[in-house]
N, C-alpha and C positions, 0 to 999 in steps of 0.2 A: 488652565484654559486649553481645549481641544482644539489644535489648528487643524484649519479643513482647505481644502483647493479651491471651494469655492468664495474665501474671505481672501486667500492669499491672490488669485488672481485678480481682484479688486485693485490693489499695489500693481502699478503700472513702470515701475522700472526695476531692473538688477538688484540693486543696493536694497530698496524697500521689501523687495521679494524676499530677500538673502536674510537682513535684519527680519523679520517676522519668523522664519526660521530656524537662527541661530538657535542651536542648543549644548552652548561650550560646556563640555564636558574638563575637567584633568584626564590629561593623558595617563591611558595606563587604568582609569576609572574600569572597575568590572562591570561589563555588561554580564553575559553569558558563562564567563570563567570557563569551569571544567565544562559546561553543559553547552560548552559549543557547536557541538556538533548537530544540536536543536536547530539553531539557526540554518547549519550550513543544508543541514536535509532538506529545511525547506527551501532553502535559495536554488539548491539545486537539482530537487527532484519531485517537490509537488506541483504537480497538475493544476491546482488553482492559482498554485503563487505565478506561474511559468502563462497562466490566461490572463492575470490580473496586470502580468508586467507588461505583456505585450497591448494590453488596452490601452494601457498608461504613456506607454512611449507611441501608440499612434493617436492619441489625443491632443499631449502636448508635440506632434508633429517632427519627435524626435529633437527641440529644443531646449536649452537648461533653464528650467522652471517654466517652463511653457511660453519662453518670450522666443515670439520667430524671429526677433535681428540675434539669435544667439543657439544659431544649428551646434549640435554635437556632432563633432568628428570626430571623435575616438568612440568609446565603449560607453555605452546610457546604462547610466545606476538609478534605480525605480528605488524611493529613498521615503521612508516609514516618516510622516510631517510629527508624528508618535510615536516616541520610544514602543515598542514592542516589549513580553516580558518572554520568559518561558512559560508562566501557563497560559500566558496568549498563544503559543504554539502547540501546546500540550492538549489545551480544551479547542483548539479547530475557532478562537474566536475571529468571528467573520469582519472585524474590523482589520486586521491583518491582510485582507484582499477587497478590501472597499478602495478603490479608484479616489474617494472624497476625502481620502488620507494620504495620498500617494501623489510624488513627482518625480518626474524628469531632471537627473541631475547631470553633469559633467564629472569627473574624478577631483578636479579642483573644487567643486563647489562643491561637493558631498563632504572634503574635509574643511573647509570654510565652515558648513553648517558647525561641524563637529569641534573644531578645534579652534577655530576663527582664520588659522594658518594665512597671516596675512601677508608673509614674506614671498606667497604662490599666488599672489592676485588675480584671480582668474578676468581675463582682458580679453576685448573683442578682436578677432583677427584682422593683423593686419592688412590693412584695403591695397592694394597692388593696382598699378596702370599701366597703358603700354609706353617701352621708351625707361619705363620704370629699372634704372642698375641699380639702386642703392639695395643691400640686403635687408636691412633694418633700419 
């Protein structure tokens, strides 16, 4: 089944989001192996990947999964809803910068997708008040 942004944002919370995503790999599972450096080209020097990312993160508003009670404040990972392969990257296939494949993740939730890593639960930040000492 092809997951798409437009079925995933249908799912109106976190959990429903994340589940329809999950795609637990075993650690250490070869994607790319030797031919890493496929990926890394593109991540960091094609022109379409580097216009498709920046569409994606101002769609979803800079959000993880496109939920606005859930801003990213660290670094946004634009995160394939489709494994990608090498001759996806080799043959220039245009689903690889389709927006209708692509989200907004946080670093916690991109290995959530990946690993399920539930012992990093990614959680809403903490709400703070004034008068507020307790650290946590």
């Amino acid at each position: 089944m092809k997951k798409t942004y437009s079925e995933m944002i249908k799912l109106k919370t976190y959990e429903e989001r994340l589940e329809y995503l999950q795609d637990i790999n075993p650690v250490g599972k070869e994607t790319f192996g030797h031919n890493r450096y496929l990926n890394q080209a593109l991540y960091q020097r094609d022109p379409r990947w580097k216009e498709a990312r920046r569409k994606v993160i101002i769609r979803d508003q800079g959000c993880d999964l496109g939920l606005e009670d859930r801003p990213i404040y660290d670094k946004v990972i634009v995160h394939h809803m489709n494994p990608i392969t090498e001759d996806d990257i080799i043959n220039g296939n245009p689903d690889v910068f389709d927006p209708e494949g692509l989200v907004s993740t946080s670093d916690r939730t991109h290995r959530k997708i990946h690993y399920g890593d539930a012992d990093k639960d990614a959680k809403l930040p903490i709400e703070r008040s004034p008068g507020d000492t307790k650290l946590w």
